[in-house]
C-alpha positions as a Markdown table, in Angstrom:
| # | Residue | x | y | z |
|---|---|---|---|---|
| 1 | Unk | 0.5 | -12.5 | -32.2 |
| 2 | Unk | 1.2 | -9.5 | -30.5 |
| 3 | Unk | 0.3 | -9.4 | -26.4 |
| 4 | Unk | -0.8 | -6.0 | -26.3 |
| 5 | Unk | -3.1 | -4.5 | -28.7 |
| 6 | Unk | -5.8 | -1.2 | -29.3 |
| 7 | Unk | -9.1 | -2.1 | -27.5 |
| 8 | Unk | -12.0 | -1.9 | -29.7 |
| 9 | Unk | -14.4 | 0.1 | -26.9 |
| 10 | Unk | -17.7 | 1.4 | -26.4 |
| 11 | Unk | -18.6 | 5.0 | -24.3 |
| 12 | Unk | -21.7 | 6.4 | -23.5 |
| 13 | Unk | -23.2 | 9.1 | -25.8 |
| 14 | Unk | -23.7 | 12.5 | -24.6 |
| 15 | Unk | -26.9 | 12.9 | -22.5 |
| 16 | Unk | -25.5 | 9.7 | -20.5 |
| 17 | Unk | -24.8 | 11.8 | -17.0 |
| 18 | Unk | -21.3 | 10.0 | -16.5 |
| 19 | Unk | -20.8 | 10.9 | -12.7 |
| 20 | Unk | -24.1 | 8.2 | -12.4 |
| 21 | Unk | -22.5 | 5.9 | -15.4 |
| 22 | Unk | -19.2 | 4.6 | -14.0 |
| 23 | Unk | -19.3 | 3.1 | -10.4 |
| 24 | Unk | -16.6 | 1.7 | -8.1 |
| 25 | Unk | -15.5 | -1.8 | -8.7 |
| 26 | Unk | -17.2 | -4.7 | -7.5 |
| 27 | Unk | -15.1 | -6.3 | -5.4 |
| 28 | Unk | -15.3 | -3.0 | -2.8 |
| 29 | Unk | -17.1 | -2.5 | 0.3 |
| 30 | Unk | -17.9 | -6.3 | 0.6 |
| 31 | Unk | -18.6 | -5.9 | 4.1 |
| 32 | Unk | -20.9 | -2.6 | 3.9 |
| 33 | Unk | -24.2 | -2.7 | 2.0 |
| 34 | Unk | -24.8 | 1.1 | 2.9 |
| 35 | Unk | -22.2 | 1.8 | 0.4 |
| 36 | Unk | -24.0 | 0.1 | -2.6 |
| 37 | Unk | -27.7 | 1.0 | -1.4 |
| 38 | Unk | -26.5 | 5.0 | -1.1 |
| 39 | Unk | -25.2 | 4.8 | -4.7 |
| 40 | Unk | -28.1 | 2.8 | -5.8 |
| 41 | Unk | -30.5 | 5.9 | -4.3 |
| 42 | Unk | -28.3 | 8.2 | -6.0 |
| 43 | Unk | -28.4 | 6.5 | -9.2 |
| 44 | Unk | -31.8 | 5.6 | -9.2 |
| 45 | Unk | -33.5 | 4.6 | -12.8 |
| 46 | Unk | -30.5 | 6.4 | -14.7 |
| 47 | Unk | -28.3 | 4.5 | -17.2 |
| 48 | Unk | -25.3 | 3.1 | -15.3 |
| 49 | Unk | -22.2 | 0.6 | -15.2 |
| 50 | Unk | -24.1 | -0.3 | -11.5 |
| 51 | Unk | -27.1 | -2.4 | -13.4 |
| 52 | Unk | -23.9 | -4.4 | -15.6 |
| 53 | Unk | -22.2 | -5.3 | -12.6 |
| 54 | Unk | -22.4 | -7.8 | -9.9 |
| 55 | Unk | -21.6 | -6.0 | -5.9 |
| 56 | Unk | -19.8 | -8.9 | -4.3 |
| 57 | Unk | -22.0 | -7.5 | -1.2 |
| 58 | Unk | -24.6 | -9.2 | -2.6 |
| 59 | Unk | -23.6 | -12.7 | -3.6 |
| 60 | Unk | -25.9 | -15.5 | -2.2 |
| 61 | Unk | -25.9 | -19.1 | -2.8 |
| 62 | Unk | -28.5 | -18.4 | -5.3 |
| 63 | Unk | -27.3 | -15.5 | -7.8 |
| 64 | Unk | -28.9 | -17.0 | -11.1 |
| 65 | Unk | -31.9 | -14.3 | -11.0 |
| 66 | Unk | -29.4 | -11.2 | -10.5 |
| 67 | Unk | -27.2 | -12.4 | -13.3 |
| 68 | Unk | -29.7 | -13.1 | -15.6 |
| 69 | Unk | -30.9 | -9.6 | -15.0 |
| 70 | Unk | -28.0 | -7.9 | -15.7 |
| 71 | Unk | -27.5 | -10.1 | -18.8 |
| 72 | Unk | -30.8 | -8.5 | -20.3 |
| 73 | Unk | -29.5 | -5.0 | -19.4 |
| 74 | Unk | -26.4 | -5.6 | -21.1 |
| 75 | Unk | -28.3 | -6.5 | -23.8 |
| 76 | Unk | -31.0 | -3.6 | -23.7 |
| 77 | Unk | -28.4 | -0.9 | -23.5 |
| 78 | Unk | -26.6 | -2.0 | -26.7 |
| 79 | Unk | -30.0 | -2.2 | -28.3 |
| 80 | Unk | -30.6 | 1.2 | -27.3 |
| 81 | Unk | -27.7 | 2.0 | -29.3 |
| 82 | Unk | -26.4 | 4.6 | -25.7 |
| 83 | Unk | -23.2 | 3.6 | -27.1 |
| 84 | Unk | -20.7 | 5.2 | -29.3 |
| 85 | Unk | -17.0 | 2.9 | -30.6 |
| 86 | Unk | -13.8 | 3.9 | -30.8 |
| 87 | Unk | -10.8 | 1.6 | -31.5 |
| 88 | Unk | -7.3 | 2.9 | -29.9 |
| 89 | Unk | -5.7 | 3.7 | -26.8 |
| 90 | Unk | -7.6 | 5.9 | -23.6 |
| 91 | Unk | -4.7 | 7.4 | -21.7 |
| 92 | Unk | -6.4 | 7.6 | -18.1 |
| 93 | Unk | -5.8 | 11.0 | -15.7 |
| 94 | Unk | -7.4 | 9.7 | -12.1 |
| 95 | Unk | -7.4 | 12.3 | -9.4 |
| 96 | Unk | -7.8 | 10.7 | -6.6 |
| 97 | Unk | -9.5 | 12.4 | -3.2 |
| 98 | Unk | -5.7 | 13.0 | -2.0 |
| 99 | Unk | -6.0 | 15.2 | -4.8 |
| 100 | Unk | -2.7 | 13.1 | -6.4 |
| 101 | Unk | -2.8 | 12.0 | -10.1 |
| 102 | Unk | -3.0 | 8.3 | -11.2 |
| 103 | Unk | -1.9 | 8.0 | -14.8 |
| 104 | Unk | -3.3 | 4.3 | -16.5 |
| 105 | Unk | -3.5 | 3.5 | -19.9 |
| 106 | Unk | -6.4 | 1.3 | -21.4 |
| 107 | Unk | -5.7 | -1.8 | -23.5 |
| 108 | Unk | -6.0 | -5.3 | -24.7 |
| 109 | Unk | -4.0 | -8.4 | -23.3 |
| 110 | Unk | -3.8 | -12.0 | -25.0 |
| 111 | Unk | -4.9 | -14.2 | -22.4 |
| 112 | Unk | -2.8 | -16.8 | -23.7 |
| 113 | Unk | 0.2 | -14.7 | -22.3 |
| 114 | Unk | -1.4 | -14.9 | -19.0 |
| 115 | Unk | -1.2 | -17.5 | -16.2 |
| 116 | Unk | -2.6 | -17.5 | -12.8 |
| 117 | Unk | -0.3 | -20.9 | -11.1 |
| 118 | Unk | 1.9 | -20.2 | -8.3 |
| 119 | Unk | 5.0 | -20.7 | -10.6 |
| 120 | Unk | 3.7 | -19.8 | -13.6 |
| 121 | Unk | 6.4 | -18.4 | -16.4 |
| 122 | Unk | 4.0 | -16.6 | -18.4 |
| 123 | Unk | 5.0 | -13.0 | -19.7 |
| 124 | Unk | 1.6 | -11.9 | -17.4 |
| 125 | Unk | 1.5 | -13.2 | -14.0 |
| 126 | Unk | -0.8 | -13.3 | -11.0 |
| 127 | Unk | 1.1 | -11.3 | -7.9 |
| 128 | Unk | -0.9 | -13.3 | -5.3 |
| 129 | Unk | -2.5 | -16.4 | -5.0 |
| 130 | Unk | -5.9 | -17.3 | -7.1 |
| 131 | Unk | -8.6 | -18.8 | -4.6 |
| 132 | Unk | -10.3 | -21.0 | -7.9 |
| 133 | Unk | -13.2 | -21.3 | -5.3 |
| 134 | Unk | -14.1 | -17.7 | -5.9 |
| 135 | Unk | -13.7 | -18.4 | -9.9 |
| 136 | Unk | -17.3 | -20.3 | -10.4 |
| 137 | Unk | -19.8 | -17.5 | -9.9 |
| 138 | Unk | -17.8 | -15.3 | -11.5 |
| 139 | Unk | -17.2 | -17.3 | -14.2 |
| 140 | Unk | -21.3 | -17.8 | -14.8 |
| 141 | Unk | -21.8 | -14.0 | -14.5 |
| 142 | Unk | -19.2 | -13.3 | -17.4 |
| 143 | Unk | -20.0 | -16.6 | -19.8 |
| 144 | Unk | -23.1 | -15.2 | -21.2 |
| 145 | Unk | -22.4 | -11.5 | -21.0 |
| 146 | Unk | -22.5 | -9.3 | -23.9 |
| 147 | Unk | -20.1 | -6.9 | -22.8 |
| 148 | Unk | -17.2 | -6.8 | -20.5 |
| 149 | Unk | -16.4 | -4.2 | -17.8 |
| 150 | Unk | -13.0 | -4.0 | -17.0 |
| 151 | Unk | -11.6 | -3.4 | -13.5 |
| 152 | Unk | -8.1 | -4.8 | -14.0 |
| 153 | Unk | -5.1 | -2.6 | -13.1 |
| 154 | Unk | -1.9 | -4.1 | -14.7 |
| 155 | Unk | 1.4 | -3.2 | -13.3 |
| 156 | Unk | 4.6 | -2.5 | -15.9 |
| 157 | Unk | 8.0 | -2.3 | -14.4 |
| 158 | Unk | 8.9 | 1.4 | -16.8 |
| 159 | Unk | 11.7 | 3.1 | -14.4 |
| 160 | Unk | 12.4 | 5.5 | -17.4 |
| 161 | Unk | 8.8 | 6.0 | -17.3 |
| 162 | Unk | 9.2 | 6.0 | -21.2 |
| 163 | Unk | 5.5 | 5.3 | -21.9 |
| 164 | Unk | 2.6 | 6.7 | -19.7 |
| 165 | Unk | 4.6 | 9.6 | -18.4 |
| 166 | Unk | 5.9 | 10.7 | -21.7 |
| 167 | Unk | 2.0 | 10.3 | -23.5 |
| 168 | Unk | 1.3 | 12.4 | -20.6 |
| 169 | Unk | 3.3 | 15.3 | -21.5 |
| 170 | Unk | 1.8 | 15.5 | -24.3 |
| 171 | Unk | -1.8 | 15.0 | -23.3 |
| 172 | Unk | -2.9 | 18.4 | -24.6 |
| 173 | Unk | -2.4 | 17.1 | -28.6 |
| 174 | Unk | -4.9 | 14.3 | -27.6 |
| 175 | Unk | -8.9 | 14.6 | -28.0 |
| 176 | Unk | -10.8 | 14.4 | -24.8 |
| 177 | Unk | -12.9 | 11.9 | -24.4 |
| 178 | Unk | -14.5 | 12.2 | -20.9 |
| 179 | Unk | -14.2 | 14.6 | -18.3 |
| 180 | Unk | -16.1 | 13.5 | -15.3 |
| 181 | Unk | -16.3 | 13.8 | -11.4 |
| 182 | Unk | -16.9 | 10.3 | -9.5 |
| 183 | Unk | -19.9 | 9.5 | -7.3 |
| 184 | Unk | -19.3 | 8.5 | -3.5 |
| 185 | Unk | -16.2 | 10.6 | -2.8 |
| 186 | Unk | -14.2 | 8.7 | -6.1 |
| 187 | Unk | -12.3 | 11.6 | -6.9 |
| 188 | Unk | -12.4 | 12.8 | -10.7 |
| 189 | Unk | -11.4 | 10.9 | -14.0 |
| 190 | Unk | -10.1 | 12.4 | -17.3 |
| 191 | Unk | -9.3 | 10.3 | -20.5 |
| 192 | Unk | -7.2 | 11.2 | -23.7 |
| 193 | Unk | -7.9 | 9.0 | -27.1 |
| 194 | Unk | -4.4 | 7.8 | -28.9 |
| 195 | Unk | -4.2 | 6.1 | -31.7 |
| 196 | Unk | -0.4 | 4.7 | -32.4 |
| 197 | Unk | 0.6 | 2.1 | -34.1 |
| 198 | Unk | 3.9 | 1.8 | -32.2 |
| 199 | Unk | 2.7 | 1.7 | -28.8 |
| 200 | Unk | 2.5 | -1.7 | -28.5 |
| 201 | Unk | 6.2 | -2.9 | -29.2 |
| 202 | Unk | 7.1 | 0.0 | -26.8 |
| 203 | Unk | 5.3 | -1.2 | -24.5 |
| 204 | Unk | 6.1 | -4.9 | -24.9 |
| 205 | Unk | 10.3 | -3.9 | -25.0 |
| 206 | Unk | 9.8 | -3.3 | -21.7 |
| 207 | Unk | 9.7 | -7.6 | -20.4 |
| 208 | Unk | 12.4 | -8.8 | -18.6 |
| 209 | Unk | 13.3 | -12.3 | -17.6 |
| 210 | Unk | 10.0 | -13.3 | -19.6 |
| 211 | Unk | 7.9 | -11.3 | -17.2 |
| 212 | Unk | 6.0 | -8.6 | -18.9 |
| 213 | Unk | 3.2 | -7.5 | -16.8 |
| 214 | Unk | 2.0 | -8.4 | -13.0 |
| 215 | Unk | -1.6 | -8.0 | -11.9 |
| 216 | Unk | -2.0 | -5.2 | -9.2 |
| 217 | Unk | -5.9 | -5.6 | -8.9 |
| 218 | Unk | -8.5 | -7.5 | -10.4 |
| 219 | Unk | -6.5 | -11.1 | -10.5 |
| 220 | Unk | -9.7 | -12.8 | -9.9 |
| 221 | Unk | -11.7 | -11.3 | -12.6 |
| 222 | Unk | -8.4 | -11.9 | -15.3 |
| 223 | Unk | -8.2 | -15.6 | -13.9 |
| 224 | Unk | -12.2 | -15.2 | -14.7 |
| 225 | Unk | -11.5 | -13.9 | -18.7 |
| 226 | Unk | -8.8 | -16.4 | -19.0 |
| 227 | Unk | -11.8 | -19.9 | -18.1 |
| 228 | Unk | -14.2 | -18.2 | -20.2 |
| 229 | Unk | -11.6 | -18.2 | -23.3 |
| 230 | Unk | -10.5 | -21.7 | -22.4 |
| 231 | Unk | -14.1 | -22.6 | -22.3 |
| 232 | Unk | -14.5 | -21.5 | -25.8 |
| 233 | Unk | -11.5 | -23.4 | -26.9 |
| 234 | Unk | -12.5 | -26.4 | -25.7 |
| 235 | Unk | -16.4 | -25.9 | -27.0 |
| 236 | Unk | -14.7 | -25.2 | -30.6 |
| 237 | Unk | -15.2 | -21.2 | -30.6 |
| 238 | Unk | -11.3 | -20.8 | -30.5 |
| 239 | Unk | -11.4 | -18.6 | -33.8 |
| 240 | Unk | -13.9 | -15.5 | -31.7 |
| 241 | Unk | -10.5 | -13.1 | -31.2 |
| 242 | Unk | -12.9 | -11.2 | -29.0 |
| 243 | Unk | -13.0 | -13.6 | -26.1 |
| 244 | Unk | -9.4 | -14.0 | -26.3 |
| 245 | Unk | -8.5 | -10.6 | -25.2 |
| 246 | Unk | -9.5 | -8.7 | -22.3 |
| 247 | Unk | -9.5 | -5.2 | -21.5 |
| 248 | Unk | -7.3 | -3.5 | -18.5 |
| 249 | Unk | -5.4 | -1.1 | -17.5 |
| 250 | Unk | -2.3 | -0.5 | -17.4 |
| 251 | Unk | -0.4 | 1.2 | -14.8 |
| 252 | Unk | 3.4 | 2.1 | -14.1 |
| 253 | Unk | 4.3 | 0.5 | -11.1 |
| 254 | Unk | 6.6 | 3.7 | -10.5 |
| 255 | Unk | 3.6 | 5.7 | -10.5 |
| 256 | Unk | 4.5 | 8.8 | -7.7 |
| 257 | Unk | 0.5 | 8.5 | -6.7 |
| 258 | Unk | 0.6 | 4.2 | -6.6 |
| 259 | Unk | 1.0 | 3.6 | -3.2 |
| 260 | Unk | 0.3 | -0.3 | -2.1 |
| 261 | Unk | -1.8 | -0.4 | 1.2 |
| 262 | Unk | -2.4 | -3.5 | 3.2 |
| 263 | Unk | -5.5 | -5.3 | 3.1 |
| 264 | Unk | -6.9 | -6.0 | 6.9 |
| 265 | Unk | -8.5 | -9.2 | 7.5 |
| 266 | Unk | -11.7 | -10.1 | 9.7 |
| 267 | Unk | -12.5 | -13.0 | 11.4 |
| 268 | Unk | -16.2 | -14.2 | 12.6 |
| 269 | Unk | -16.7 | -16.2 | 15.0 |
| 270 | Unk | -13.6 | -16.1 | 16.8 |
| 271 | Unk | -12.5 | -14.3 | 20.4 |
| 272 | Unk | -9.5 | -13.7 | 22.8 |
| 273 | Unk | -8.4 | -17.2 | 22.8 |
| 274 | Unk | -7.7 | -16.7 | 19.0 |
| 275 | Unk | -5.4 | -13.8 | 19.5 |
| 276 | Unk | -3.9 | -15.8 | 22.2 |
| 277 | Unk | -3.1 | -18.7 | 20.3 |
| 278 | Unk | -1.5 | -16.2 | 17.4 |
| 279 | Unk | 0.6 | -14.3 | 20.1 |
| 280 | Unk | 1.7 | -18.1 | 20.8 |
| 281 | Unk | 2.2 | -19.4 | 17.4 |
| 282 | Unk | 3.6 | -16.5 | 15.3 |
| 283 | Unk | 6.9 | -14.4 | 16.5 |
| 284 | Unk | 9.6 | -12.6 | 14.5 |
| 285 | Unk | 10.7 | -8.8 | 15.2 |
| 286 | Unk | 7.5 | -7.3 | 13.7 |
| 287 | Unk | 4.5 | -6.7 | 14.8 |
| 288 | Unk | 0.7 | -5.8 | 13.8 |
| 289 | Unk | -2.3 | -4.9 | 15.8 |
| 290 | Unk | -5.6 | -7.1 | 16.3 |
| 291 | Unk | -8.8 | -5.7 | 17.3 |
| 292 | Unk | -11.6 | -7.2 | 19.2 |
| 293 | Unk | -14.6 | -5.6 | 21.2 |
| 294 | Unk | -13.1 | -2.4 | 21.1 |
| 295 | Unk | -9.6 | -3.4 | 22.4 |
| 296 | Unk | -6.1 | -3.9 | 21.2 |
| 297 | Unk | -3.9 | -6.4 | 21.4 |
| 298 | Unk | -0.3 | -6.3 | 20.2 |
| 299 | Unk | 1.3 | -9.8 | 18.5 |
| 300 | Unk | 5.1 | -10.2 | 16.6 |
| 301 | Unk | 5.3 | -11.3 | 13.2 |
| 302 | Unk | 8.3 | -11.6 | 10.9 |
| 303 | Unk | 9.7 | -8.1 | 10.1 |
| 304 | Unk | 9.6 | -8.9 | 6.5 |
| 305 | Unk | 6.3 | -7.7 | 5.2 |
| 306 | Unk | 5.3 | -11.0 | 2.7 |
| 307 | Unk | 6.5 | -13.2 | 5.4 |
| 308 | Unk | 4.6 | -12.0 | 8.0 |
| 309 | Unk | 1.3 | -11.7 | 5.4 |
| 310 | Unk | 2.2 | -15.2 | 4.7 |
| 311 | Unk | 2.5 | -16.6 | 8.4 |
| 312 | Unk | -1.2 | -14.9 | 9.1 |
| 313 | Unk | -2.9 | -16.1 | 6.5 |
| 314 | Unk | -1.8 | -19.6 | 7.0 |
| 315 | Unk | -2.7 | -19.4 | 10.9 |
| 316 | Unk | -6.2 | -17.6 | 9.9 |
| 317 | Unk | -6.8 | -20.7 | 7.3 |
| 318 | Unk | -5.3 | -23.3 | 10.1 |
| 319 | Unk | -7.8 | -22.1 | 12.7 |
| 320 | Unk | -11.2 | -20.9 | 10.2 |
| 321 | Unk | -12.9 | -22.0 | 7.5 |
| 322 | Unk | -13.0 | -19.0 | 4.6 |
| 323 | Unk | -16.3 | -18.1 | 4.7 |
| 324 | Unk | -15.8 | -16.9 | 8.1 |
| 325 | Unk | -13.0 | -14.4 | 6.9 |
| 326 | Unk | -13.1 | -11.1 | 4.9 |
| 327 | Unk | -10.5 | -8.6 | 3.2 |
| 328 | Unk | -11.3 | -5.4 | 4.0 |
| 329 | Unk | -9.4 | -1.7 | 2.6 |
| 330 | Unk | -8.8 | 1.0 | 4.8 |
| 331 | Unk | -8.3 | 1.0 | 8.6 |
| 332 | Unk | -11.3 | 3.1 | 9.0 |
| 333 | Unk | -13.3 | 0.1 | 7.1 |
| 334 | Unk | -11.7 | -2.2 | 9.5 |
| 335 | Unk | -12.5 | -0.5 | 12.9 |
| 336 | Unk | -16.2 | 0.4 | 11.7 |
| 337 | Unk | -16.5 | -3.7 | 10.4 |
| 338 | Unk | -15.3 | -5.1 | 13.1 |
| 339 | Unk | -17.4 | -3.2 | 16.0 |
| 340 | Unk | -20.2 | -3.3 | 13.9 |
| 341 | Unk | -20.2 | -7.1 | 13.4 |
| 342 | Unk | -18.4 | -7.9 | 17.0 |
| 343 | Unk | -15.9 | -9.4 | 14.7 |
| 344 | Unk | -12.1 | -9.9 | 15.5 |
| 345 | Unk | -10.0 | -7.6 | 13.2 |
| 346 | Unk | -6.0 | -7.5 | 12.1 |
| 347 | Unk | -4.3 | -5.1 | 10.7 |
| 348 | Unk | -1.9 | -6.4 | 8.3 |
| 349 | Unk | 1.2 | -5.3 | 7.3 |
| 350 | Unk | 2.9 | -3.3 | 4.1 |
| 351 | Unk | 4.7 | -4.7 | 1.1 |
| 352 | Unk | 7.3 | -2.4 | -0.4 |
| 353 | Unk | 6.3 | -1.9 | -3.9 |
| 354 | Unk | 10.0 | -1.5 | -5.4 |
| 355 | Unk | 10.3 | -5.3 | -5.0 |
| 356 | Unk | 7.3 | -6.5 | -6.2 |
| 357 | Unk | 8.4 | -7.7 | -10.0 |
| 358 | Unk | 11.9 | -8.8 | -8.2 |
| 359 | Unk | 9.9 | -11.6 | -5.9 |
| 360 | Unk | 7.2 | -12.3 | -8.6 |
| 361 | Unk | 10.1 | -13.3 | -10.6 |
| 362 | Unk | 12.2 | -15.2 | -8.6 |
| 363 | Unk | 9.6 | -16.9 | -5.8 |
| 364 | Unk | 5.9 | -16.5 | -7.7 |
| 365 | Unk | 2.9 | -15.3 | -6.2 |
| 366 | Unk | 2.6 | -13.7 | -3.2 |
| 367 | Unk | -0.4 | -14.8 | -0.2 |
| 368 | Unk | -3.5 | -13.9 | -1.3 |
| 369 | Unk | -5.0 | -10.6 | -0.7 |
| 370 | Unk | -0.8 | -9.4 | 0.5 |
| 371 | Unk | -2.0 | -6.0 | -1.0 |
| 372 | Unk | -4.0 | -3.4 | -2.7 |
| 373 | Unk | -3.0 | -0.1 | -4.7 |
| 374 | Unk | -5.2 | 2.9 | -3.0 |
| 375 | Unk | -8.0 | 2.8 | -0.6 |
| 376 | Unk | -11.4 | 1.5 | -1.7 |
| 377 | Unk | -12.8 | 4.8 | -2.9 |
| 378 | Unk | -9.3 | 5.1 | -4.7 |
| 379 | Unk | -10.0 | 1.8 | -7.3 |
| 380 | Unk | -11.1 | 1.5 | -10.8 |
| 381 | Unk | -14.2 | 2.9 | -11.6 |
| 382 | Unk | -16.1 | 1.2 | -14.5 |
| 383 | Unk | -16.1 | 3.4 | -17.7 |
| 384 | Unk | -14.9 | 2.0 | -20.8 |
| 385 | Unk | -17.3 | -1.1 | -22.6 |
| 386 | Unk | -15.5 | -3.5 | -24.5 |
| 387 | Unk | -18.1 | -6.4 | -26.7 |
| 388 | Unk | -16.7 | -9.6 | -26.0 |
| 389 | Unk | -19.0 | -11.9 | -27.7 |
């Protein structure tokens, strides 16, 4: 069976306004509830991806009321019948607020190809490493959802860029299928509909050394898909070809506009005498910033970019427990988190993206949260529907 195939998908009908339909992922602005309480003003009672989604801001130790609620609105907007389907291919045209272009193209990945272990061999691989205690609530939001929402961003290794680019250049022979700017500074976002029957082995000639795609964002909510399918295998629903796909998309890693941007930690609880004991414990001829009451304080790190992510993390989890630490985008984010909570904050370093399929290959998974591709207003927005039960 083939690894790639045409989504089956669902889009709003016109009248749906779609600048208040698709929202930012969920997994963004973690740290600032202003972000999600401005868009929920803006949206207000309007039909919107914001109601089918779950803002990580929010998470509690008791989300069972929220999910069930966005289970029933799932449910209500397909009974509404807001929808209309399409089967095939959405080439994706994201300008960001840089003004750059982001070219993506939407499809279908077996989850069977896909494995999330450290040294997994599968033709889909995790880039950095799956905290399975973050899978459990997400897991109970997706197992009884109706529909799924994708905010995965695959990464292919096309240096010809032989697929995107090329359906680009020809994106004027293609029907439109939205045209829509983005709430909350999200830039705007254009999609083409192709329908090609040969897409799919293009796109899959490109593996090498087994290794066919890598996750650039969204490994959590794959890993997610992935238990909900295995779930169904083991409960006897094996045959439902629906939950064994999920939807992403997919992005040339040698997009111009891709740029991969650190992702800054922050550290509750903590004080001087922690950024003392990391001036003491870390060294190498790098170095990286950490911020605390307003003040800077300079420690050395290994000059290569995964080692040094990889020698912070491991001091951070040494010294804290998780709970106590979030992964914030932007250095703006940082600063404004870290004075506003009297949190200690570090600005991490930058992978170099040319080797990313290179190390995923030869060493696995990088340390968690090594990267992220854009700043937070830069992510997937939620769009494209996909049925998956």
């Amino acid at each position: 069976m083939s690894i790639v195939l045409e989504p089956e998908f669902l889009l709003p009908k016109k009248g749906v306004e779609l600048e208040k339909w698709a929202v930012i992922a969920c997994d963004q602005f973690t740290s600032q509830k202003e972000y999600w309480e401005e868009l929920g003003n803006y949206v207000r009672a309007d039909y919107s991806t914001l109601n089918l989604i779950f803002p990580e801001v929010y998470l509690s130790s008791d989300n069972s009321k929220r999910i069930s609620a966005i289970n029933d609105t799932m449910r209500e907007y397909v009974e509404k019948d807001i929808f209309d389907e399409y089967k095939g291919y959405v080439l994706v045209e994201r300008t960001l607020r840089s003004g750059e272009k982001r070219l993506g193209l939407m499809i279908l990945v077996d989850l069977e190809a896909y494995e999330y272990s450290p040294n997994s061999k599968a033709e889909i691989r995790a880039t950095e490493k799956t905290v399975v205690e973050r899978l459990p609530i997400r897991i109970d939001i997706r197992r009884n959802a109706t529909l799924e929402l994708p905010h995965i961003m695959l990464l292919m290794n096309d240096r010809k860029k032989s697929i995107i680019e090329e359906l680009y250049k020809r994106r004027d022979y293609f029907p439109k299928l939205y045209d829509t700017d983005l709430n909350m500074d999200g830039g705007h976002l254009t999609g083409y509909f192709i329908q090609d029957e040969t897409l799919s082995d293009r796109i899959e000639s490109l593996a090498e050394d087994g290794l066919l795609f890598a996750v650039g964002d969204g490994n959590h909510s794959l890993a997610t898909a992935k238990e909900c399918w295995e779930e169904k295998k083991r409960s006897g629903e094996g045959h439902n070809l629906l939950a064994r796909y999920a939807m992403c998309e997919l992005v040339n890693l040698y997009d111009e506009s891709l740029v991969f941007e650190p992702i800054h930690r922050t550290v509750k609880g903590v004080g001087e005498e922690f950024i003392e004991a990391m001036q003491s414990e870390l060294s190498g001829e790098g170095g990286i910033i950490a911020i605390f009451n307003g003040k800077e304080y300079n420690v050395s790190v290994p000059l290569n970019p995964s080692d040094a992510i990889k020698d912070i993390q491991d001091f951070i989890d040494r010294r804290v427990e998780g709970k106590d630490v979030d992964y914030i985008h932007g250095e703006e984010h940082l600063r404004s988190v870290s004075e506003k909570e009297g949190s200690l904050g570090i600005l991490m370093p930058t992978i170099q993206k040319e080797g990313l399929f290179d190390y995923v290959a030869r060493r696995g998974v990088l340390p968690r949260k090594s990267f992220s591709m854009g700043e937070a207003e830069d992510k997937r927005y939620y769009l494209e529907v996909r049925k998956i039960w």
